[in-house]
C-alpha angles and dihedrals in degrees: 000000000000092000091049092071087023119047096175094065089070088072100057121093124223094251085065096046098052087048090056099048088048093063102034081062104047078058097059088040083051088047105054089036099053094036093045097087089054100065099037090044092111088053089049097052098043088051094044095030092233119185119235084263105050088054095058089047085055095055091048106057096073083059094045080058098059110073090051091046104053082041092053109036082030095064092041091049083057087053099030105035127270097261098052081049108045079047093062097042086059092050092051096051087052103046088047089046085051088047095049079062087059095046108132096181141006093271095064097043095055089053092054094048088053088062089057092046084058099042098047090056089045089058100044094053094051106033089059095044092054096044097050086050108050090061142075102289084235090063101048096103088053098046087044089048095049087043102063090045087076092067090067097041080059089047093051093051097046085049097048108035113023098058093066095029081058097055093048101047102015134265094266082062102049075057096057089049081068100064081071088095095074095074079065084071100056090044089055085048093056104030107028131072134205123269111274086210093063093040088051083049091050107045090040090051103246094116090058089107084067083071087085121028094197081069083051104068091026086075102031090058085049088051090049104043106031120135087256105040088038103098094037091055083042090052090041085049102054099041099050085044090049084051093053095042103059100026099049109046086052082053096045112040094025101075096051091045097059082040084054097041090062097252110149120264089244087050089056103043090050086055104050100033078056088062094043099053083052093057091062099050079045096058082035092057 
C-alpha cells in the first residue's frame, strides 16, 4: 500500500526498516522525556516551592547536559558500534526522567535532568547517524527527514496528555511514565541490527581512529574549523543558535506563565500541542 504512493519504499528490506523504526522511536520517546518538564513545571514549583528562578534553572539543566552527552556517546558509537550506543542513551534519559520522580529537592532534580539532558544528545547523535546509515545511500535524506519528525510526535503527546495526566496522579508520576522508553531497548536488541556502514569501517580498518577518541574529535574539530569549512560551521552555528534562542525559551517558560497566569490546563495543552504540531509540519515540509 505504502509502495503504491511511494515507490521508493519497495526497495527497502525489512532490516532497514526495523532500524529505522528503532530509532524513529527512540526520537518520540527523547522528545516527550526531555519536553515533559516543560508542561508539569507549575505543578513542580507549587509542590517544591521553587522560586521563579529556580524554575528556569530547572528547565535549563537538560540543556546544560547536551553538549557533554553527544560528545560523549557520540565519540563511543564511533568505537562500540551505533546501535550499543543509541541503546544506552535511551536508557540514560530514562533513568534520569524516573529519577526526576524521586527528586526530593531541586538539587536532585537538576541533576536528573542533567542526565536527560545527556542522554537526549546522546540519542540524538547516535540514533541519526544509525539510521542514515543503515539505508541506500540515495534515501538518506528521506530516512534523515522522517527521523527528526519523532522528536515532535513526542512533543505533541507530552503537551496533550501529560498536563492533565499530571493534575490527576501527581507530577512524580507523569516522570515515571518516562522510564517507558526503556522497552524500546529490549525491542532494538531483538529486531535491529547494526549499521552495515560502521561494521564495513570497522572491519577495513577505517574505523581504526575510533580507537582514541580523543582522535576522534581531533579530526572532527579540523574538519570543522578549517580555513575552508570555517564560514560555512560559523553559518550552521548562528542560525541553529538564532533557532534556539528564540524557540526554546517560548517551549520551555510559556507554559508556566499562562499557568500562571491563571489560564486553564486544557487551555494550555491545546496550545502547545498546537505548536508542536506545527513544529513537525514544520520539520515535514
Amino acid at each position: 500500500m505504502i509502495a503504491k504512493f511511494f515507490p521508493w519504499y519497495s526497495e527497502i528490506t525489512r532490516p532497514q526498516k526495523n532500524a529505522l523504526f528503532s530509532a524513529w522511536l527512540g526520537y518520540v520517546f527523547d522528545g516527550f522525556d526531555f519536553m515533559l518538564i516543560f508542561y508539569i513545571m507549575y505543578l513542580i514549583k507549587a509542590d517544591l516551592g521553587l522560586t521563579d528562578m529556580e524554575g528556569a534553572f530547572l528547565a535549563t539543566a537538560a540543556f546544560i547536559g547536551r553538549p557533554f552527552g553527544g560528545a560523549l556517546f557520540g565519540l563511543l558509537a564511533d568505537k562500540f558500534g551505533r546501535k550499543p550506543l543509541m541503546m544506552w542513551s535511551i536508557v540514560a534519559y530514562s533513568v534520569g526522567t524516573g529519577l526526576s520522580g524521586l527528586a526530593s529537592g531541586v538539587i536532585m532534580l537538576t541533576l536528573s535532568r542533567f542526565i536527560v539532558g545527556m542522554g537526549m544528545a546522546g540519542e540524538y547523535a547516535c540514533a541519526s547517524t544509525y539510521a542514515v546509515e543503515s539505508w541506500p545511500k540515495h534515501l538518506k535524506s528521506k530516512a534523515s527527514a522522517f527521523l527528526v519528525s519523532g522528536f515532535g510526535i513526542g512533543n505533541i503527546i507530552a503537551a496533550y496528555f501529560m498536563p492533565s495526566f499530571a493534575e490527576a496522579y501527581g507530577w512524580r508520576a507523569a516522570f515515571f511514565v518516562g522510564l517507558l522508553p526503556v522497552l524500546l531497548v529490549i525491542y532494538i536488541r531483538a529486531r535491529a541490527p547494526e549499521s552495515k556502514e560502521w561494521e564495513e569501517a570497522k572491519l577495513s580498518g577505517l574505523g581504526k581512529h575510533s580507537q582514541s577518541a580523543w582522535s576522534v574529535f581531533s579530526l572532527s574539530m579540523k574538519g570543522l574549523f578549517n580555513r575552508a569549512q570555517f564560514p560555512l560551521t560559523l553559518c550552521v552555528f548562528i542560525v541553529l543558535f538564532s533557532i534556539f534562542g528564540a524557540n526554546w525559551p517560548i517551549f520551555g517558560l510559556l507554559p508556566t506563565y499562562l499557568a500562571g497566569e491563571g489560564f486553564d490546563t486544557g487551555v494550555v495543552s491545546n496550545l502547545m500541542t498546537a505548536a508542536a504540531f506545527g513544529t513537525v509540519l514544520g520539520l515535514a515540509l
